[in-house]
C-alpha positions in Angstrom: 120.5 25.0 77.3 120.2 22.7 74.5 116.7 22.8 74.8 116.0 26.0 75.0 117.9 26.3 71.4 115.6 23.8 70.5 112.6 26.1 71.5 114.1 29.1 69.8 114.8 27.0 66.9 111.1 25.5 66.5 109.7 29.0 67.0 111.7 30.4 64.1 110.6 27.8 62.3 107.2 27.9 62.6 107.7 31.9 62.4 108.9 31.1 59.2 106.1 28.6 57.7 103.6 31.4 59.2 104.8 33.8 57.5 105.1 31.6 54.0 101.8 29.9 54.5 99.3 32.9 56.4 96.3 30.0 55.9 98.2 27.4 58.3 98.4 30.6 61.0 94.9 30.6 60.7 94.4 27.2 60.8 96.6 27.2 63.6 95.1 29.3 65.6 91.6 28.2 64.8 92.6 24.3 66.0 94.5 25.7 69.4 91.7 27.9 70.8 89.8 25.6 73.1 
C-alpha cells in the first residue's frame, strides 16, 4: 500500500501547488492534452 500513499500523497501535493500557483494548472493542463 505504500504506493498508493505515495499517489495520494503526490496528488495532494500537486492539489496544493494548483491551488497556490492557478497559472501552472493551466500550464498543466495545456502541456497534457495531446
Amino acid at each position: 500500500m505504500g504506493a498508493y500513499n505515495n499517489l495520494a500523497g503526490y496528488a495532494r501535493l500537486r492539489d496544493r501547488m494548483y491551488a497556490l500557483f492557478p497559472r501552472l494548472k493551466e500550464r498543466a493542463i495545456r502541456w497534457r492534452a495531446p
